[in-house]
C-alpha positions as CSV (number, residue, x, y, z in Angstrom):
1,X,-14.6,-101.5,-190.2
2,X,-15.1,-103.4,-186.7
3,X,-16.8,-106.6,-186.7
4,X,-15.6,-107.5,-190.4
5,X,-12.8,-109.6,-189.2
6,X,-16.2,-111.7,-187.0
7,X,-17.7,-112.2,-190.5
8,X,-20.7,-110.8,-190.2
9,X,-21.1,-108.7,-193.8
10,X,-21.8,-109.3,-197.1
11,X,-19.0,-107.8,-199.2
12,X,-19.9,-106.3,-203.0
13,X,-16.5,-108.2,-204.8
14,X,-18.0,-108.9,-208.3
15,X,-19.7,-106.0,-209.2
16,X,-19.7,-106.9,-213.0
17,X,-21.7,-110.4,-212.2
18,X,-25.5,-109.5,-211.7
19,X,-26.2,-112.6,-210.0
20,X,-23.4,-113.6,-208.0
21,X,-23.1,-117.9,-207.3
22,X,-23.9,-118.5,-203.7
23,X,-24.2,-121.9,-203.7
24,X,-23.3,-125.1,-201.3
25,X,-21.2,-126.4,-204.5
26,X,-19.0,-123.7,-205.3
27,X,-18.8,-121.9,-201.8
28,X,-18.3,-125.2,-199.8
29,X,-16.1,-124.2,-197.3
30,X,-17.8,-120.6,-197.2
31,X,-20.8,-121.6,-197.6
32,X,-21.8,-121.3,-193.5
33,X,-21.0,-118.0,-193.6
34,X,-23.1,-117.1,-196.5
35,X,-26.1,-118.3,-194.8
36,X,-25.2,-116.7,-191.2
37,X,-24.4,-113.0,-193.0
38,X,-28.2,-113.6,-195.6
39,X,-30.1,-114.9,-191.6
40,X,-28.8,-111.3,-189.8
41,X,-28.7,-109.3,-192.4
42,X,-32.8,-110.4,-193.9
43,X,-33.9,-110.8,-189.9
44,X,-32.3,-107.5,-189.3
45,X,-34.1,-105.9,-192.0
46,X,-37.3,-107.2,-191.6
47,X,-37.6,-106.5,-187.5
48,X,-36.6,-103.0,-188.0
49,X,-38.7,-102.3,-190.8
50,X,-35.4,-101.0,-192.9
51,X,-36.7,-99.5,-196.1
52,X,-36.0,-101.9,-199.4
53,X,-33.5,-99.8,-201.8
54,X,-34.5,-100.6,-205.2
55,X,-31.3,-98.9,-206.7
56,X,-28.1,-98.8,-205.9
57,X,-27.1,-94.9,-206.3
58,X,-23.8,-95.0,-207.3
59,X,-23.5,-91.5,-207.4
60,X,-22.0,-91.3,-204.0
61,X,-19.2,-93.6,-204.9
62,X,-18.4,-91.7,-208.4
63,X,-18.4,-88.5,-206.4
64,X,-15.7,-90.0,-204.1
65,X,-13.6,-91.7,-206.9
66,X,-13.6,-87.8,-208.9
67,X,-11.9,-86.6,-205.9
68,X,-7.9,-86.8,-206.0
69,X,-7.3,-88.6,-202.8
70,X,-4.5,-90.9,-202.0
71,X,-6.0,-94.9,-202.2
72,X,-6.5,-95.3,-198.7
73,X,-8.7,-92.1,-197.8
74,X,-10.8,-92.9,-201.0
75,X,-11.2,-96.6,-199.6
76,X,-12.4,-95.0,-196.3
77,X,-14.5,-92.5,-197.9
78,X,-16.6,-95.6,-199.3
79,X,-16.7,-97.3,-196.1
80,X,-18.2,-94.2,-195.1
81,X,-20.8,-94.3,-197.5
82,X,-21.4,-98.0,-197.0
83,X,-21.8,-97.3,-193.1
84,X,-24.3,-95.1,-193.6
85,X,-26.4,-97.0,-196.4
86,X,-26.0,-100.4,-194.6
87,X,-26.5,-98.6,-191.0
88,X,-23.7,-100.4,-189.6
89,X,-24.0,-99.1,-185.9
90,X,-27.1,-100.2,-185.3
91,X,-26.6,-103.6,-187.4
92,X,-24.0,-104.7,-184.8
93,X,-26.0,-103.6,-182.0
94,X,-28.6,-105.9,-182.9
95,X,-26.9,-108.3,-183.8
96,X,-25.3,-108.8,-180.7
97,X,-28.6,-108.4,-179.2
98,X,-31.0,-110.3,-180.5
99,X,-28.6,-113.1,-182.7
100,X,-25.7,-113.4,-180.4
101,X,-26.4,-117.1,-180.5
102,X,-26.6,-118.0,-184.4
103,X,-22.7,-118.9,-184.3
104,X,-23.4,-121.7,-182.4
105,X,-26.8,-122.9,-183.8
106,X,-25.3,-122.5,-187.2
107,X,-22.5,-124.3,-185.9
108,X,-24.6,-127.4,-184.7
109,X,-26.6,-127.3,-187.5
110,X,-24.2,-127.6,-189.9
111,X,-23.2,-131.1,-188.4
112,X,-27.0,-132.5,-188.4
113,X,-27.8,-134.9,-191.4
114,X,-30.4,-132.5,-192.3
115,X,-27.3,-130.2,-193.5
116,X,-25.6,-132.7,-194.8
117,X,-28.7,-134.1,-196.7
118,X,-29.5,-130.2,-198.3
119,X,-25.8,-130.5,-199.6
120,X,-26.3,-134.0,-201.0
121,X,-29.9,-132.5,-202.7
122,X,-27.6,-129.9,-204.3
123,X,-24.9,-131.9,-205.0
124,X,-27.6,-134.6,-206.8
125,X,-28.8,-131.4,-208.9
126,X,-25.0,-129.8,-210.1
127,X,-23.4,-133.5,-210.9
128,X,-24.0,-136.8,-212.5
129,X,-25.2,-139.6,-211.0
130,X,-21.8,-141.2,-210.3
131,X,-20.2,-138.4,-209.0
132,X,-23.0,-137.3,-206.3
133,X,-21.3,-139.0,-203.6
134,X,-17.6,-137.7,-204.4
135,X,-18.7,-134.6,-204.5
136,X,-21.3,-134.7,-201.6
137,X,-18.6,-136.1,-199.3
138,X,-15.7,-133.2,-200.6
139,X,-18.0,-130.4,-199.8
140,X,-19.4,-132.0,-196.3
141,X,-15.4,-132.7,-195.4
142,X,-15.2,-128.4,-196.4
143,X,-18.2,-127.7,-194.0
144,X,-16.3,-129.6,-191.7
145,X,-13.1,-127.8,-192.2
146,X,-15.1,-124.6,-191.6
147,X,-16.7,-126.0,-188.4
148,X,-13.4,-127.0,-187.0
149,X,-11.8,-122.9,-187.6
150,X,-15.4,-121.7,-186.0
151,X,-16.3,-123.8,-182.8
152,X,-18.0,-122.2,-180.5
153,X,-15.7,-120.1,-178.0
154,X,-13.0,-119.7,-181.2
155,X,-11.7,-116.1,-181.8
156,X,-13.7,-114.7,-184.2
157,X,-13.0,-115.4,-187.8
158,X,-10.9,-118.6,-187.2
159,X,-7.7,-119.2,-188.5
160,X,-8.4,-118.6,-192.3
């Protein structure tokens, strides 16, 4: 699917786990990305007025997997069906559009002591006392880690 390599989608990988974590303390070096993908895909919703599904209709995907196809056609039969549900053309297009430039504020932001003072916050909530600053400081050095592989100008992705 073009643009997955830049990052920009939220991928369905534990389907078993109704509330999947997404926090600063288990995603650490992720964690960047997570917010980016939830900013484009919630502002992209809400500008264009996208219709809330309140199910998830799976009925497409057993439809597929009843088939006898070889792996890799069924896997692009889904992506088919996820195209179409997630609207993945126009997605891009406004992305590119109107958030071309949340790479790089994300990018800043992420090295302000307001960021680093969320994760602390977090941190202070998930850890005993005298562990808050060991942990605070692994998790900023992650974030770090993750803006090194995604400065501005980078190929999309970074090295990981």
């Amino acid at each position: 699917m073009r643009g997955a390599a830049q990052g920009r989608y939220l991928y369905p990988i534990d389907f078993a786990n109704p509330c999947p974590d997404s926090q600063v303390t288990s995603l650490h070096y992720h964690f960047p990305w997570l917010v980016k993908a939830n900013i484009r895909w919630s502002v992209f919703n809400a500008v264009t007025r996208r219709p809330f599904r309140r199910t998830l209709d799976w009925e497409p995907f057993y439809a597929i997997a009843r088939r006898d196809l070889p792996y890799r056609e069924r896997l692009r039969e889904y992506a088919k069906v996820a195209e179409q549900r997630f609207d993945t053309a126009a997605f891009e297009e406004f992305c590119a559009k109107h958030l071309a430039h949340l790479d790089e504020v994300a990018w800043e932001f992420f090295a302000s002591p307001t960021a680093r003072d969320a994760v602390k916050k977090k941190v202070r909530r998930c850890f005993p006392a005298h562990e808050v600053e060991t942990f605070t400081e692994l998790f900023w050095r992650r974030i770090g880690a993750w803006r090194a592989d995604h400065a501005p100008g980078a190929a999309p992705g970074g090295p990981r």
